[in-house]
N, C-alpha and C positions, 0 to 999 in steps of 0.2 A: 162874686161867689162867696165871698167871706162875709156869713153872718154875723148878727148884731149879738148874738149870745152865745157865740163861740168864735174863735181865729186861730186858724192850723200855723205851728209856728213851722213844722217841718215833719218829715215819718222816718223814721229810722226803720231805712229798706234802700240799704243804698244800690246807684245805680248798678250795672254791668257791661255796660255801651255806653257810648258818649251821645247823649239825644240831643242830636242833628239837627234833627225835625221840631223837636220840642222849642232849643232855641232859636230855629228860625220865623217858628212863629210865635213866639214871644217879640223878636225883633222886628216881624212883621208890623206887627199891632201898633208897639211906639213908634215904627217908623209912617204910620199912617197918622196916628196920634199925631206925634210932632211936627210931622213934615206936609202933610198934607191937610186933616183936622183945623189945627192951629191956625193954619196959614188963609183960610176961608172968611173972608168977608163977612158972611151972614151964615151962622152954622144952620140956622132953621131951615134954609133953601137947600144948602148942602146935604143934610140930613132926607129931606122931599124927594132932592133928584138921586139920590145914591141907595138911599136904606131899602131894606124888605119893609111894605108895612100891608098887613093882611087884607086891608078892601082889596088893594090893588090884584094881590093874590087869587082871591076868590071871585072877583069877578073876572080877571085877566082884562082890565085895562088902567092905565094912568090913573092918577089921582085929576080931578078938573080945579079950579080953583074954586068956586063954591065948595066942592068936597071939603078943601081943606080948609077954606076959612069954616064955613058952619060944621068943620069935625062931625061932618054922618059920609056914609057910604052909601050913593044914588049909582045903581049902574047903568041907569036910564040918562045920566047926566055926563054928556061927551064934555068934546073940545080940553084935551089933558093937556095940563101944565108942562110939562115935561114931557111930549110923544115920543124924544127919540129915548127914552130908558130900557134898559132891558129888566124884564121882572125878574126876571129867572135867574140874571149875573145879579140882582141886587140881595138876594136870598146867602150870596157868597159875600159880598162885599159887608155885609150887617155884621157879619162874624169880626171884623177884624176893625170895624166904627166901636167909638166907646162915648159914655157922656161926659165924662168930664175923666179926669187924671187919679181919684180913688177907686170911680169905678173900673178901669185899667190898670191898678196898680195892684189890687184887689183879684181882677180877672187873672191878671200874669203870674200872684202868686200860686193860686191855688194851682194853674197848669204847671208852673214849675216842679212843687210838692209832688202832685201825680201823676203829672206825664210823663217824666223820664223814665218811671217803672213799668206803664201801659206800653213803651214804646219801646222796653227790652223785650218786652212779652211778642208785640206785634210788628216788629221790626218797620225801619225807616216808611217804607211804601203803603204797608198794611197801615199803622196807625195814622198817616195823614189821611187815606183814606175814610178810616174808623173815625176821626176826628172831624170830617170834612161832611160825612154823611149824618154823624150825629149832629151836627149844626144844622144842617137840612132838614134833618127829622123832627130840634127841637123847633126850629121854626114853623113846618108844616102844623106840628100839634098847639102852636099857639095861634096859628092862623084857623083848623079848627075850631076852638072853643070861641074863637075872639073874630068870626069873620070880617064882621063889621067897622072894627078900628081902622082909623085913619094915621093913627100915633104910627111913626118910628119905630123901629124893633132894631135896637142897636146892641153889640156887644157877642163877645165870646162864650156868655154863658152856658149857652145850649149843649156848644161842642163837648167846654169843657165837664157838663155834665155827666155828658157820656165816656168820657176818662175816667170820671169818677166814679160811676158804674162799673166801667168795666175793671177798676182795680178794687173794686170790693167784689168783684166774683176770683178775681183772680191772687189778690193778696189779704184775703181777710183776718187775717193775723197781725201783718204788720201793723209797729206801734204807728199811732199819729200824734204827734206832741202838739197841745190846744192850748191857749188860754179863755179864762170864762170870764168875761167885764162881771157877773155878778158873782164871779168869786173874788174879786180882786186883782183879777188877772196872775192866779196861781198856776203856774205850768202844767197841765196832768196831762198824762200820756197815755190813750185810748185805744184801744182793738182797731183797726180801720173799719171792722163790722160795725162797732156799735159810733163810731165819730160819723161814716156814711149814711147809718139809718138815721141817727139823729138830725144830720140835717136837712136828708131828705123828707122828713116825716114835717120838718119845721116849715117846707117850700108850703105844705098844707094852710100853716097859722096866715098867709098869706091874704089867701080868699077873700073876696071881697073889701082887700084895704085899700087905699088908692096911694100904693107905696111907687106905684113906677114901675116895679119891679114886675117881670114876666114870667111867673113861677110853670107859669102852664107849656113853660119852652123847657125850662130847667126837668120839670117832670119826666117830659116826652126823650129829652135829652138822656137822662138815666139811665129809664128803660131801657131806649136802643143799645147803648153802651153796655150795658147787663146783660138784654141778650146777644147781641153780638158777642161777647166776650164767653157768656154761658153756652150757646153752639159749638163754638171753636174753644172751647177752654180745654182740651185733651192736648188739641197739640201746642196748642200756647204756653199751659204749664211744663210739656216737652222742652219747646224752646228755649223756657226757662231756666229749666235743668241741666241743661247743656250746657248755657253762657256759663252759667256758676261755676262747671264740672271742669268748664276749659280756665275758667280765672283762676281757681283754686288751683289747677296743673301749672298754668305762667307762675303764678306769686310763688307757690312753695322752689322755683328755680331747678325744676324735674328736669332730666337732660334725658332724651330718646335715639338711638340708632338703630 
C-alpha cells in the first residue's frame, strides 16, 4: 500500500477503542507470512493451490497445468492441477498471502495508520466485516478487468483499500504525517483528503506498467469502502461522537450519582 512517492509515517487522529480487530489481523497476516508462507517448499505451488487468481474465478474451474505453464486461460482445457481447491475460500485466503516481507510490512503499515480509526467508527464486527468484503470486492473488480490472468492475486491491498476509503469519508480532516522520497523525505503533514485522493488518483499512473501491482483491486477496494462508509456515515459519525463524549467523561475523572 505504501507508494513510491509518498510513506504515511502516522495520522494524528488517535484512536478511542483498542482495535482488537485491526491487530488481529495484522497478526494474522505475519502469522501466515512466517508460519506457514516461509515454511513452504516451493512458494510458486503454494501460491497455485492457495491464492485467488481471476481465470480460475471467471470460468469457475481450476487452473490445468498447461494453463499454468503457457499463462493463458482455456476453459475448454480440464483435468486441474489442484481439483480439490475451493475458489471461493481462495478469494479469502489471497487477503492474508503476501509476496515477500516489504510487501507485508508495507500492507500492515498502512492498516495499522487507518484501521484503528475505521474500526472506532464501525465497531469490532462491523469493520471486519467492512474489511472482509472490501477484499472481495477489490478482488472481484480485478477479476473484472483482468478475466483472463493466470497470475496470483496475493496480498491485503484491496481490503485495506477500502479502510482507506472509508476513512477519508469519515475523517477527512485528520492530519496524515507523509514523507516524500523526492523531497528528501521531509515530514509534511497532509489533510487525509488530499494524502487519500493523491494516492488514489496515483493507483491510475499504474495502467499499463508491468509493476505486479494490481491497481484495479486497490480501485475497486476504495470505492466499496467510500461508499459503504458514505451510506452509513450518519450513524458512524454518531458513533463517533459518543466514544469521544464518553473518553472525554473517564479522562476529565467526572464522578456521577
Amino acid at each position: 500500500m505504501i507508494g513510491g512517492y509518498m510513506i504515511p509515517i502516522r495520522d494524528v487522529n488517535p484512536s478511542l477503542t483498542y482495535p482488537i480487530i485491526t491487530f488481529l489481523l495484522i497478526a494474522a497476516s505475519a502469522a501466515v507470512f512466517f508460519g506457514i508462507q516461509s515454511d513452504q517448499s516451493s512458494e510458486f505451488e503454494f501460491a497455485y493451490r492457495q491464492a485467488a487468481i481471476a481465470c480460475e474465478l471467471s470460468t469457475g474451474e481450476a487452473l490445468s497445468i498447461a494453463e499454468i505453464e503457457g499463462q493463458r486461460c482455456d476453459e475448454a482445457d480440464g483435468n486441474p492441477l489442484f481439483p480439490e481447491k475451493s475458489l471461493a475460500l481462495s478469494v479469502i485466503v489471497s487477503m492474508f498471502l503476501h509476496g515477500g516481507l516489504l510487501h507485508l510490512a508495507g500492507n500492515m503499515w498502512s492498516l495499522w495508520i487507518f484501521g484503528n480509526n475505521v474500526e472506532d467508527a464501525f465497531g469490532t464486527i462491523g469493520y471486519l466485516l467492512m474489511y472482509l468484503a472490501s477484499g472481495v470486492v477489490a478482488t472481484l473488480g480485478f477479476v473484472a478487468l483482468n478475466p483472463d490472468t493466470t497470475i496470483p492475486l496475493v496480498g491485503a491491498s484491496g481490503a485495506i483499500a477500502g479502510v482507506m476509503g472509508a476513512y477519508l469519508v469519515l475523517y477527512p480532516r485528520a492530519r496524515v504525517v507523509s514523507v516524500f522520497p523526492i523531497l528528501f523525505f521531509l515530514p509534511i503533514a497532509l489533510p487525509a483528503a488530499v494524502f487519500l485522493a493523491i494516492w488514489f488518483v496515483g493507483q491510475f499512473a499504474l495502467v499499463g506498467l508491468a509493476t505486479g501491482i494490481a491497481w484495479e483491486a486497490h480501485v475497486a477496494g476504495f470505492l466499496f469502502g467510500a461508499a459503504v462508509a458514505g451510506i452509513g456515515r450518519r450513524p458512524l459519525l454518531s458513533r463517533i461522537e459518543r466514544l469521544r463524549r464518553a473518553k472525554n467523561l473517564v479522562g476529565s475523572g467526572s464522578k456521577t450519582q
